[in-house]
C-alpha positions in Angstrom: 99.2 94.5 110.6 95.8 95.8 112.3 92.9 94.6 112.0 89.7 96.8 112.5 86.4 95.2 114.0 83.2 96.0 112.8 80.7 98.4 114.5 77.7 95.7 114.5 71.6 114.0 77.5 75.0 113.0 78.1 75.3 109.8 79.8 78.4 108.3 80.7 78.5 104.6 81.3 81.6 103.0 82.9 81.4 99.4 83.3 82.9 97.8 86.2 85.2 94.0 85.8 86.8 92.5 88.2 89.6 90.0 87.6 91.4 87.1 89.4 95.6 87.7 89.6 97.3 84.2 90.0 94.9 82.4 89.8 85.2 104.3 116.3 85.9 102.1 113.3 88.4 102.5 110.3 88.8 100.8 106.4 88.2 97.5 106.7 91.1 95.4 106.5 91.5 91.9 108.8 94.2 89.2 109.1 92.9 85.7 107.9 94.6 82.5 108.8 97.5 81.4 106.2 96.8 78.3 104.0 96.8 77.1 100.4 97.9 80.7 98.2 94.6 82.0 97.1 93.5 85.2 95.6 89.6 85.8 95.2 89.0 89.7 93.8 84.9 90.9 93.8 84.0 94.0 92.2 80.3 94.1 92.2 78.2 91.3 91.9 80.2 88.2 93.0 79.7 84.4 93.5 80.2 83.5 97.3 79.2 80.2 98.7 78.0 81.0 102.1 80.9 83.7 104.0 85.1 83.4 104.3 84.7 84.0 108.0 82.0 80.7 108.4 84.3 78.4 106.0 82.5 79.5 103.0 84.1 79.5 99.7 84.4 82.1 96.3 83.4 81.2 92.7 83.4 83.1 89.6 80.8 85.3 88.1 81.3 87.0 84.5 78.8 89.8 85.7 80.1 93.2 84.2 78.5 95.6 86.6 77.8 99.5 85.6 78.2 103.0 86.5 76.2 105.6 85.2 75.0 109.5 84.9 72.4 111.1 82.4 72.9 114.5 82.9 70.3 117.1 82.0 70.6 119.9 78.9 70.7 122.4 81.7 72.9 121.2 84.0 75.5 120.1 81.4 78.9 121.8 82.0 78.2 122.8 85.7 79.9 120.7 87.5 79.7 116.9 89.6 77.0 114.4 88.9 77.1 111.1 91.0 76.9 108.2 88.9 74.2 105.5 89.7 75.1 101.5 89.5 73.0 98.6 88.7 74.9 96.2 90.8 73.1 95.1 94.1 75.7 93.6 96.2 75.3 95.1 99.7 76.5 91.9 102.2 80.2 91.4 102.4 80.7 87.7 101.4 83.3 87.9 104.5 80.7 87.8 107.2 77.3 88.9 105.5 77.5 92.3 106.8 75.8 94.7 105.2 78.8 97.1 104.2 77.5 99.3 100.9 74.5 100.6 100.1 73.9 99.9 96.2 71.0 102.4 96.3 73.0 105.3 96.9 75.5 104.5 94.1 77.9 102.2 95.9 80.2 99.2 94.4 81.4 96.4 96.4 85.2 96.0 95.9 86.8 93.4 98.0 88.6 90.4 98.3 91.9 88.6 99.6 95.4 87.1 99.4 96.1 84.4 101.7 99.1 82.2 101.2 101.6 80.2 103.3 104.7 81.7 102.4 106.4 84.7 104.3 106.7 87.5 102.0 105.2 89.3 99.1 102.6 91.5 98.8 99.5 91.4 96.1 98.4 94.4 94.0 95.4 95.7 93.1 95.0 98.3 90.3 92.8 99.3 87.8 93.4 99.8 84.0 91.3 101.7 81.9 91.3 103.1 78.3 92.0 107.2 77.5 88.4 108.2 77.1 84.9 107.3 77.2 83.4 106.8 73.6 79.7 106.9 72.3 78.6 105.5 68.6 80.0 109.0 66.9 83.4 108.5 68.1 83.3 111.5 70.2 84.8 111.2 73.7 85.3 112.4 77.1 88.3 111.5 79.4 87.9 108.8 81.5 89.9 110.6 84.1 87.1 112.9 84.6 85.4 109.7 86.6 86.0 110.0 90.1 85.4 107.8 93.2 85.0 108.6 97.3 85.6 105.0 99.4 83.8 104.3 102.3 81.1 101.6 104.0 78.7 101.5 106.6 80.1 102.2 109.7 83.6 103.1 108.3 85.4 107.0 108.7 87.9 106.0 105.2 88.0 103.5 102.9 90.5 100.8 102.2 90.5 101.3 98.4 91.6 105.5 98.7 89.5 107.3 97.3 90.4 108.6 93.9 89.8 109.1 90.2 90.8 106.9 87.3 94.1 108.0 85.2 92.9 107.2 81.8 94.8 105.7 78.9 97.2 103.2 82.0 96.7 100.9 84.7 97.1 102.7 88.3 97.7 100.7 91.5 95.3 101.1 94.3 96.5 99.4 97.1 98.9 96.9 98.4 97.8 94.0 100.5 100.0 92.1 102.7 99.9 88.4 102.7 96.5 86.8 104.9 94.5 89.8 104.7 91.0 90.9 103.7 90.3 93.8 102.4 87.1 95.9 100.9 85.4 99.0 100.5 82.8 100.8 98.8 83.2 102.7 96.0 80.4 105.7 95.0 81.6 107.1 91.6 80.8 110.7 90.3 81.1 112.4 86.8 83.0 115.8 86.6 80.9 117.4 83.9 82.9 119.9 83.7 82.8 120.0 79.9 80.4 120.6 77.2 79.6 117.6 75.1 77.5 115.9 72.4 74.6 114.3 73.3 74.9 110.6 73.1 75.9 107.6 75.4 79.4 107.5 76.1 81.0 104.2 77.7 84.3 102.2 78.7 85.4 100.0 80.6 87.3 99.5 84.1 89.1 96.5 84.5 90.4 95.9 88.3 93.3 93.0 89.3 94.0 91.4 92.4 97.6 89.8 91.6 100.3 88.8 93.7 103.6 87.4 92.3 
């Protein structure tokens, strides 16, 4: 496994949760020492008591973090929007560095699988519903919600880049045993369609789990 230092009218709404499974420079992913089997999944705003690398330790936060876009009457139909989010995370709870950039649209996603047995991987994937929905019942696919990865001082992300499936849950990555992962992930709406006016949401639910 390598490990890769650190260089020192229409408005969609997606709502980001995270949840825990089991109780020049590259995507950052780093080996961790093995111990007691842990799993520890953020996705946005997180709960970290000082950082994993200084002997810190994770706690749980319910904060459902959001994605959105209100597109303009005129530019409805012609093509991508980036989405803005309202979470503020920008320090990786790793080592403090700071990785995203929330103003520009970016979502933390990180987290790890440590464990002292020899094999197995853990999963993380993402399940969301068909469509987006506003108060009228009329929808738009959540597939047409997209997502680049990336970080500061990263070339790719860990997470690939990618765009949600709709209606399933869709597997992301695999992460070997004592690892860290994360990445930063700046969604963007289609519009590629014409729709009615309204507020149209759902929900994303990512799962770090490991058997």
């Amino acid at each position: 496994m390598k490990s890769f230092p650190r260089p020192q009218s229409l408005g969609p709404v997606l709502a980001l949760a995270g949840a825990l499974g089991c109780g020049a420079a590259q995507a950052f992913l780093i080996t961790i020492s093995p111990g007691a089997r842990a799993l520890y999944l953020q996705v946005g705003t997180g709960s970290f008591t000082g950082t994993y690398s200084g002997g810190g330790t994770p706690g749980d936060n319910p904060t459902v973090n959001t994605a959105s876009v209100t597109v303009p009457a005129a530019a409805l139909g012609t093509g991508p929007q980036p989405m803005a989010t309202n979470s503020t995370t920008a320090n990786s709870p790793y080592d403090n560095f700071a990785f995203c950039t929330p103003g520009t649209g970016q979502v933390y996603v990180g987290g790890f699988y440590r464990t002292l047995l020899t094999a197995g991987n853990a999963t993380l994937t993402v399940q969301t519903p068909p469509n987006l929905v506003n108060t009228t019942s009329d929808t738009i696919p959540f597939s047409t919600i997209s997502w680049v990865s990336g970080g500061n001082g990263d070339t790719s992300g860990t997470v690939p880049s990618g765009s949600f499936a709709g209606g399933t849950t869709q597997t992301l990555m695999s992460l070997a045993r004592n690892n860290w992962f994360e990445s930063c992930l700046t969604f963007r709406y289609a519009n590629t369609q014409l729709a009615p006016a309204g507020t149209f949401t759902g929900r994303a639910t990512f799962q770090l789990a490991a058997p």
